[in-house]
C-alpha positions as a Markdown table, in Angstrom:
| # | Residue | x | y | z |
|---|---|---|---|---|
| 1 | Unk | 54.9 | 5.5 | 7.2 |
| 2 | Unk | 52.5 | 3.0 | 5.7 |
| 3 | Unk | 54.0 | -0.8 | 4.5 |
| 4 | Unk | 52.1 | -1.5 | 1.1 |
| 5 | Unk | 53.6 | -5.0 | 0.5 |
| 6 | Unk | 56.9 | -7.5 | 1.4 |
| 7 | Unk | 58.2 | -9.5 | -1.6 |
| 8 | Unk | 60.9 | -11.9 | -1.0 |
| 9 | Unk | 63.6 | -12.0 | -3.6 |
| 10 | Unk | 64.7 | -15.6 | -4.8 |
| 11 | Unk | 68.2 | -15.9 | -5.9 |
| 12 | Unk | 68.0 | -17.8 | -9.0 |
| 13 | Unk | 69.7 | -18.4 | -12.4 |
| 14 | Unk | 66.8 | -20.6 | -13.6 |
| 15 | Unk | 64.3 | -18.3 | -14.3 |
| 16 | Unk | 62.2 | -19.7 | -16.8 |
| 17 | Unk | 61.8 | -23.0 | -14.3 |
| 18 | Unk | 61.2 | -21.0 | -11.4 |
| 19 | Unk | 58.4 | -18.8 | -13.7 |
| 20 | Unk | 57.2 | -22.4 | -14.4 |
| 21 | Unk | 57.1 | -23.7 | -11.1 |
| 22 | Unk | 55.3 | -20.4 | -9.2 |
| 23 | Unk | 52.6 | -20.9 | -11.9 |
| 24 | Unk | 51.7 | -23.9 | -10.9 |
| 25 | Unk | 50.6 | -22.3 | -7.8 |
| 26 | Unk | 48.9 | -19.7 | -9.9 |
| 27 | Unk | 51.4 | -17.1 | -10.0 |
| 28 | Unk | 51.9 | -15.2 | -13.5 |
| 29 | Unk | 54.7 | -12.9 | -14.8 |
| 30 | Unk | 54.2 | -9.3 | -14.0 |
| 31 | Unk | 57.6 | -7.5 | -14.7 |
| 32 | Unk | 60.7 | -8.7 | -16.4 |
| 33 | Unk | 63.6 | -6.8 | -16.7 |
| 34 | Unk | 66.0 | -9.9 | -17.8 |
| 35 | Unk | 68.1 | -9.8 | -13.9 |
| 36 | Unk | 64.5 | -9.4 | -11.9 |
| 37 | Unk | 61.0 | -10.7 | -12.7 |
| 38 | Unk | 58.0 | -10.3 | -10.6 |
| 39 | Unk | 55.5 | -12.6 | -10.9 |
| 40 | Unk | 52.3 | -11.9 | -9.1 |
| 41 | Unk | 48.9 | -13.9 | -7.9 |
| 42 | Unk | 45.9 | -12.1 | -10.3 |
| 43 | Unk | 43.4 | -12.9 | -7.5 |
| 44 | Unk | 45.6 | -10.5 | -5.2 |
| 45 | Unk | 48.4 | -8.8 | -7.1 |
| 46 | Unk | 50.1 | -7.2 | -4.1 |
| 47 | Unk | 51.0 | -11.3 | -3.2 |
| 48 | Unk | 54.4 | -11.8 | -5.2 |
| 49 | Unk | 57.2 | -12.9 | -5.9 |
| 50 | Unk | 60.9 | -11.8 | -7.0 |
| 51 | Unk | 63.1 | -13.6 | -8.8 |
| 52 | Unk | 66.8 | -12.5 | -9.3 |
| 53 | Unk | 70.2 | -13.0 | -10.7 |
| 54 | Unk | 71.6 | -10.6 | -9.3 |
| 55 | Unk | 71.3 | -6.2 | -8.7 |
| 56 | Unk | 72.0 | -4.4 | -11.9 |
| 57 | Unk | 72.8 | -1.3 | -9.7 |
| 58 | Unk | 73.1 | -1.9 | -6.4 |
| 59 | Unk | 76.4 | -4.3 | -4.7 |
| 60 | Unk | 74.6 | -7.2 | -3.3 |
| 61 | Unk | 71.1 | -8.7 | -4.3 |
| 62 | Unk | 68.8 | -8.2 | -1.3 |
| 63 | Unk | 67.1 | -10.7 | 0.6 |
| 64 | Unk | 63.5 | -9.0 | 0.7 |
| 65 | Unk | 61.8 | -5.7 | -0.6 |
| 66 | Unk | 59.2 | -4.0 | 1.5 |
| 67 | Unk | 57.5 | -1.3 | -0.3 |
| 68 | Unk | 57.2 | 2.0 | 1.9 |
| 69 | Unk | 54.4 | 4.8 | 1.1 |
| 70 | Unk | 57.3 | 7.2 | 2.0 |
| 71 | Unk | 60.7 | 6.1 | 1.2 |
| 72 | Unk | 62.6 | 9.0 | 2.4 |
| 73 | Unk | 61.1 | 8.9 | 5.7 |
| 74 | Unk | 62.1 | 5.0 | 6.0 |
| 75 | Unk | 65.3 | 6.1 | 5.2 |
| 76 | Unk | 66.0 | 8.7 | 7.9 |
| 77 | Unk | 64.6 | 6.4 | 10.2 |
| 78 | Unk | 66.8 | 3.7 | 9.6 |
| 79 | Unk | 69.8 | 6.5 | 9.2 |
| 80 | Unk | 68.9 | 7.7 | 12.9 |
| 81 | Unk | 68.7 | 4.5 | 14.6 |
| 82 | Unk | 72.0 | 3.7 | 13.7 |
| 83 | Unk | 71.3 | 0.6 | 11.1 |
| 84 | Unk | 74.4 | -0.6 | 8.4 |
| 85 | Unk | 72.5 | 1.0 | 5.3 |
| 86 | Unk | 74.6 | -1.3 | 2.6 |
| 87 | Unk | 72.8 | 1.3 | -0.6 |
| 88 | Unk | 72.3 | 4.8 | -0.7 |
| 89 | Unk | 69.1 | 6.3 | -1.2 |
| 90 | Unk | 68.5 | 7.1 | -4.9 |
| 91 | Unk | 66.1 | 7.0 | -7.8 |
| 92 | Unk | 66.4 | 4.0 | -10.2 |
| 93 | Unk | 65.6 | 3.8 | -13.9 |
| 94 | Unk | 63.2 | 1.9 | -13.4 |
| 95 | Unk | 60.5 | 4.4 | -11.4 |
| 96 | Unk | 61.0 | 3.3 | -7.7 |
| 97 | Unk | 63.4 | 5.5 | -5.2 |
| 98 | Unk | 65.2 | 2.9 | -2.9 |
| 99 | Unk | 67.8 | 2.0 | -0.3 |
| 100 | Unk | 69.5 | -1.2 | 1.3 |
| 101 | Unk | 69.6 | -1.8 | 4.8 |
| 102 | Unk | 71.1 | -4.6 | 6.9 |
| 103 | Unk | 68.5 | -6.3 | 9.1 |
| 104 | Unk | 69.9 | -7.4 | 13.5 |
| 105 | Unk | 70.1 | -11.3 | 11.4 |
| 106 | Unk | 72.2 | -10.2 | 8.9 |
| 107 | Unk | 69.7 | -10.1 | 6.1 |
| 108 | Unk | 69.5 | -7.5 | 3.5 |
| 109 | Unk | 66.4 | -5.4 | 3.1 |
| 110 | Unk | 65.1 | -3.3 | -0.5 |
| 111 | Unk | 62.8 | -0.6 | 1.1 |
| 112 | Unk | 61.4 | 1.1 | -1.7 |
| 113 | Unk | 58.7 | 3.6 | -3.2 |
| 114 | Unk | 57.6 | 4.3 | -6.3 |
| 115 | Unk | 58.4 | 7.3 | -8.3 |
C-alpha cells in the first residue's frame, strides 16, 4: 500500500476567515461541499488543507486524512492489528471509499481512496 498524501482537518465554524487566512499563504479553494472545503497550494496540489464543521456521515470529525492507493487493504490491516476502527468501511457520495481509525494518542484518522 502506497500513502499519496496527509491532509490535516481543521475544526472550524469560520470558514470564510480561515479560506482567507490559508490564502495569504497562497493556498486557494479546491472543493467545497458547505461542512468540508479543501483548499490546496497550486504550485503543489497534493499540499492541503481541510477545513471542517463537522462529518456529514460519519460520528466524529477526524483529526487527519491520509489518502491510501488501496483502501481496502488499509482497512484489513488496521482490522488485523487489532486498532479501535471508530467508521466502517464504505463508499461515500462523494467518490472516495473510507474508514475511521483511532490512532495509540487518541487521534482520529480518515484513510481513504478514491472511487
Amino acid at each position: 500500500m502506497t500513502v499519496r498524501r496527509v491532509v490535516p482537518n481543521i475544526r472550524s465554524e469560520a470558514g470564510r476567515e480561515s479560506r482567507e487566512f490559508y490564502g495569504l499563504l497562497g493556498f486557494e479553494e479546491v472543493m467545497n461541499h458547505g461542512w468540508i472545503m479543501t483548499l490546496a497550494s497550486p504550485s503543489s496540489p497534493a499540499a492541503q488543507i481541510s477545513v471542517m464543521t463537522d462529518d456529514r456521515t460519519a460520528p466524529i470529525a477526524p483529526d487527519m486524512s491520509v489518502e491510501v492507493d488501496d483502501v481496502d487493504a488499509a482497512y484489513a490491516v488496521m482490522v488485523k492489528s487489532g486498532a479501535e476502527i471508530i467508521h466502517p468501511l464504505q463508499d461515500e457520495e462523494w467518490g472516495v471509499r473510507r474508514f475511521f481509525v483511532r490512532d495509540p494518542s487518541g487521534r482520529v484518522v480518515n484513510v481513504l481512496g478514491h472511487l
